[in-house]
C-alpha positions in Angstrom: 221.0 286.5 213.3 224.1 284.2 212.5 221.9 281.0 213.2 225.2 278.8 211.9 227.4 280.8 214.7 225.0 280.4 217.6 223.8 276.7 216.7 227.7 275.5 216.7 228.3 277.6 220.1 225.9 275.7 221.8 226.9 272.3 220.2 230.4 273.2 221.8 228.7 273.8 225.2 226.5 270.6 224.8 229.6 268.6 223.6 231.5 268.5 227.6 228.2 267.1 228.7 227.4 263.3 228.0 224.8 261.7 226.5 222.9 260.7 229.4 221.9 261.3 232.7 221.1 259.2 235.6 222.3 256.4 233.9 219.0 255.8 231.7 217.8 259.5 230.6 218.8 260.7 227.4 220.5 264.4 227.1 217.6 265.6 224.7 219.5 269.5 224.1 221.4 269.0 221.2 218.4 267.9 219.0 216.1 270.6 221.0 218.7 273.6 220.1 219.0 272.2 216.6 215.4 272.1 215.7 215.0 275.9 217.2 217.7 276.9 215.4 216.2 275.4 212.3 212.8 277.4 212.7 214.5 280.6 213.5 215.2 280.8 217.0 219.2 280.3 217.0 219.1 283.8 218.9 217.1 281.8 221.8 219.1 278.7 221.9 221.4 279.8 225.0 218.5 281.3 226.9 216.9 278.1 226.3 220.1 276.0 227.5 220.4 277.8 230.7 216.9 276.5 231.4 217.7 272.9 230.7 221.6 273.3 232.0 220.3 271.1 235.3 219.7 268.1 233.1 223.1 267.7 232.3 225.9 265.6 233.1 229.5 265.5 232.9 231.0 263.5 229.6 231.4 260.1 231.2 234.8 258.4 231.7 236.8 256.4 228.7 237.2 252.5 229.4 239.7 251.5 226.3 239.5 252.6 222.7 237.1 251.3 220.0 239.0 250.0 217.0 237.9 248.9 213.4 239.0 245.1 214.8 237.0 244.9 218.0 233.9 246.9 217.7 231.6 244.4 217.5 232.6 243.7 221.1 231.8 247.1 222.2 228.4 247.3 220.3 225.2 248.1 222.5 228.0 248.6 225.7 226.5 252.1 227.7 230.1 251.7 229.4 231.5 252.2 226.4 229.4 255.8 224.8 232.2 257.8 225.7 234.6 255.2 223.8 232.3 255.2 221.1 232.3 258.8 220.5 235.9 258.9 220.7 235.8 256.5 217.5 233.2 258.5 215.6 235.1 261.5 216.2 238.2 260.0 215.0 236.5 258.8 211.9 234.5 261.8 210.9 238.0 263.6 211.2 239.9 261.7 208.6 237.1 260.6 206.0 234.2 262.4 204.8 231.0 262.5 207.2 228.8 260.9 204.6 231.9 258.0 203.8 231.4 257.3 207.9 227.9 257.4 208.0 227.3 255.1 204.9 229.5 252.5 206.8 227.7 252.6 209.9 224.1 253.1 209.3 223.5 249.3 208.0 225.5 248.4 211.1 223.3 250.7 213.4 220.3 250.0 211.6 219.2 246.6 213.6 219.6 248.2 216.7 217.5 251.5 215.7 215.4 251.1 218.9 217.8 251.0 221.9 217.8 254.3 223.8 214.1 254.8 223.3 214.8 255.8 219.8 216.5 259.0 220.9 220.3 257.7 219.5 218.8 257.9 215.9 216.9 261.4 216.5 220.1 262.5 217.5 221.7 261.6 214.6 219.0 263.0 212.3 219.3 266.1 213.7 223.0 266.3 212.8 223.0 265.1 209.4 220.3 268.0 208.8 222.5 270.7 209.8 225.7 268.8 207.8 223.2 268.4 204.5 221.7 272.3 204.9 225.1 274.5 205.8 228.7 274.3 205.8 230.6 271.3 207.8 232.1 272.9 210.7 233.5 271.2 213.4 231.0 271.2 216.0 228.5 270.1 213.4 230.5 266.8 212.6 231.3 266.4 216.2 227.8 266.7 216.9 227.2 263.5 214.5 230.2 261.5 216.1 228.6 262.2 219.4 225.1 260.8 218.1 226.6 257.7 216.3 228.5 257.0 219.1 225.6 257.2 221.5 223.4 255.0 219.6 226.3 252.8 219.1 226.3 252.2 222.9 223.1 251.7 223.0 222.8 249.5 220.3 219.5 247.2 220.7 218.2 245.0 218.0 214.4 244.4 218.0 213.7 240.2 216.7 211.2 237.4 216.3 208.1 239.8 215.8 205.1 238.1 214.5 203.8 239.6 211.8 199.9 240.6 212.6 197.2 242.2 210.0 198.5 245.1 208.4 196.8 247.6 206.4 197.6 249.6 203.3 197.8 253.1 204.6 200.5 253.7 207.2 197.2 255.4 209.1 195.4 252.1 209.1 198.4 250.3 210.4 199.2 252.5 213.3 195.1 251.9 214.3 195.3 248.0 214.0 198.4 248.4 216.2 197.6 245.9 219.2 198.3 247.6 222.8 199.8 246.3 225.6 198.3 244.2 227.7 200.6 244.8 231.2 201.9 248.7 230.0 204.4 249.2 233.0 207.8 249.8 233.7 210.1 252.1 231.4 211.0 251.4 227.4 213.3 248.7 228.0 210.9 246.3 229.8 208.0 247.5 227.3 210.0 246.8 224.2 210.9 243.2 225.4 206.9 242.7 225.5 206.2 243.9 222.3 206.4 240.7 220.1 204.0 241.0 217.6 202.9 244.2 214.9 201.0 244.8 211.8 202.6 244.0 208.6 202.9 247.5 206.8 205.4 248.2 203.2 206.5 244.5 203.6 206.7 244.3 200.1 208.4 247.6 199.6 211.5 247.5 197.0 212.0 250.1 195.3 213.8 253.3 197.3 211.6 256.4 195.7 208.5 254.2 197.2 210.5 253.6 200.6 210.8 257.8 200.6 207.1 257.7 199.7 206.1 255.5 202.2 208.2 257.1 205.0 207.3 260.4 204.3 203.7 258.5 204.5 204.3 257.3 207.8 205.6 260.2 209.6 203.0 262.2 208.5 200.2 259.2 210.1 202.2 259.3 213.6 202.3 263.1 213.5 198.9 263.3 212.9 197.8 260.3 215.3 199.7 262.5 218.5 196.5 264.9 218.5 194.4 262.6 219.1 195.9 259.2 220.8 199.0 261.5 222.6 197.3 261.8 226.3 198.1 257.6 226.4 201.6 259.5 227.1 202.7 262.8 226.2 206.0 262.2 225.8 207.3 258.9 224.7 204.5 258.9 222.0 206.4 261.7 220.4 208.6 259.5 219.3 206.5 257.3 216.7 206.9 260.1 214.7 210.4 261.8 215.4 212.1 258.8 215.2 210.7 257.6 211.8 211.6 261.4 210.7 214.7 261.5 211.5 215.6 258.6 209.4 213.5 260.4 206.5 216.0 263.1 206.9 218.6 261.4 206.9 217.7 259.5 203.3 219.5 262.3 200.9 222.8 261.7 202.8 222.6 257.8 202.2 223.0 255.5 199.3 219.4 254.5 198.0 220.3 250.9 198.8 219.6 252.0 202.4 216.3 253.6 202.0 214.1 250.0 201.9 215.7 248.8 204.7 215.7 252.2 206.6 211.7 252.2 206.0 211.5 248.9 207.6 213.4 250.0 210.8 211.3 253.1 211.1 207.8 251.5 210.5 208.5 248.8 213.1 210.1 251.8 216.0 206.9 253.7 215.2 205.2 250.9 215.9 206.5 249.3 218.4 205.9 252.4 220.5 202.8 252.8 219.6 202.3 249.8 221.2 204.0 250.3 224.0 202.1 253.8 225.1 199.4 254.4 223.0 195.9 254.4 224.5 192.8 252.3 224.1 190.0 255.3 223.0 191.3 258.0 221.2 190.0 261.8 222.2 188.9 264.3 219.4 190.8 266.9 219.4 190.6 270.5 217.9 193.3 273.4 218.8 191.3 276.7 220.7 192.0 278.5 217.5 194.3 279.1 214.6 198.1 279.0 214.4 200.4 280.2 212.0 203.7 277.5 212.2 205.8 280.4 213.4 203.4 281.2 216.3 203.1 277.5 217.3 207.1 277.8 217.2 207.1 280.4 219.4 204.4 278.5 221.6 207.1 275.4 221.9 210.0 277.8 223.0 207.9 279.2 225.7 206.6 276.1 227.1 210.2 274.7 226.9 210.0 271.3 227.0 212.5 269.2 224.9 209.8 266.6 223.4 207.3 269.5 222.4 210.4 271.4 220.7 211.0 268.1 218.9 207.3 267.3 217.8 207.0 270.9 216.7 209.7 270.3 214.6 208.6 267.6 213.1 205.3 268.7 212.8 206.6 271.7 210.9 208.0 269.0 208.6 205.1 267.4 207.9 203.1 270.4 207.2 199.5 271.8 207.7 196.5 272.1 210.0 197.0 268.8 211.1 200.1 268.3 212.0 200.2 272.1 213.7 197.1 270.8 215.9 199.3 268.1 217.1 202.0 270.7 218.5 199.6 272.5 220.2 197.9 269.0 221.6 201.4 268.3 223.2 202.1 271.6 224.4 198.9 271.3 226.0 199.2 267.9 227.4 203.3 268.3 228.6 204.8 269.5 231.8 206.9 272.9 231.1 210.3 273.3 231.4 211.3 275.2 234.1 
């Protein structure tokens, strides 16, 4: 199977869509058909589109271009995606991808968690397929279209006061204080989440940043089998947001990595936060699961989050994290 062939034909059918739909929902497909492609199911990913082709939207409407003089102005404007990815595809076709994204990922950085986290999945899902294969077209459009997404969506995260951490990223996510008042969507969550556990603070060095993501991603993934029914879906993303900025660590300058670890612990935390429950469940899959089966399991349940959390869990690696797969494919609604 010509997993490069399929993956970028169904970037170019994603790529007339927007985004977004209904104004607030993320389009989740083009990180869903990269990860299946990834794990050898690029022969599925149409079959799988045609499924999800109701969620979709048409590309929104242009207001005014985005220049290198006004941006700022533009920055965290969801008017202004479809301008925004009009810039990023500019840039990514006159300098090199890695040039583009090295300019723009401090400037994203702050504003890692608008979009419930999805902008930055999106992008970590592109910069896999521009770091494992060839650069084709649809593969660098695919990364203007998520820069420019979480460029509209920009939303910084301040003034958090720094609570008892631990030393394992584990122990942090427990000592994670809930919500008091959990209701309403992200948004009005994030704007009540004003205090989290001090984790890596004192993190300098860039090989212990990667050690400590890699740490952390692992501890989220881990965490969904047992804490995921406080909700099955926007808990996924304490761990494939943090993972997606671990994959996108080769492709930046290792002055970025500290920062980037910062950024990632405090998403994965805030979310926790935000959904995770008071009294965790134990939790022990009905049997045993090769990574290819609970691949298979993901496709055929459909949904986009349990795609991505499979992913991810396929990253991490082991028992573990294959348990938490198979506890979201469990808890999750399927795609139909």
């Amino acid at each position: 199977m010509d997993a490069t062939g399929m993956l970028d034909e169904a970037l170019q059918r994603l790529h007339r869509a927007g985004p977004e739909r209904l104004g607030r929902l993320t389009n989740h497909a083009p990180m869903a058909v990269e990860a299946l492609a990834a794990h050898g199911q690029a022969g599925a990913v149409h079959r799988w589109l045609d499924r999800y082709a109701d969620k979709l939207e048409e590309f929104p409407a242009t207001v005014e271009p985005v220049t290198r003089a006004d941006w700022r102005t533009a920055l965290g404007d969801p008017r202004r995606a479809a301008d925004w990815i009009g810039h990023f595809t500019r840039e990514t076709a006159e300098r090199p991808w890695r040039e583009v994204l090295t300019e723009w990922w401090p400037r994203l950085l702050p504003g890692l968690y608008g979009g419930s986290t999805h902008p930055v999945i999106r992008v970590g899902h592109a910069v896999r397929t521009l770091l494992g294969g060839e650069a084709t077209g649809p593969r660098l459009t695919e990364l203007a279209h998520g820069l420019g997404y979480w460029a509209a969506r920009h939303r910084p995260v301040t003034g958090l006061a720094p609570l008892p951490g631990a030393h394992s990223a584990a122990a942090a996510l427990d000592a994670v204080v809930p919500l008091t008042d959990p209701e309403g969507g992200f948004p009005a969550r994030l704007e009540r989440v004003t205090a989290l556990p001090v984790w890596a603070a004192g993190v300098t060095d860039p090989d212990e940043a990667h050690r400590r993501l890699t740490e952390l991603v692992r501890a989220a993934t881990h965490r969904y089998a047992t804490h995921g029914h406080g909700e099955e879906t926007m808990l996924v993303h304490a761990a494939t947001a943090p993972n997606a900025v671990l994959r996108t660590l080769p492709a930046l300058p290792r002055a970025l990595w500290v920062p980037s670890l910062r950024a990632a612990w405090t998403a994965s935390a805030a979310v926790t936060a935000m959904y995770a429950p008071k009294t965790p469940v134990h939790y022990r899959p009905s049997g045993t699961f090769a990574p290819e089966e609970v691949v298979a399991l993901a496709l055929a349940h459909g949904d986009e989050h349990v795609i991505k959390l499979t992913d991810t869990a396929l990253d991490v690696g082991g028992d573990r994290a294959l348990a938490a797969a198979l506890r979201a494919v469990e808890l999750s609604e399927p795609l139909r």
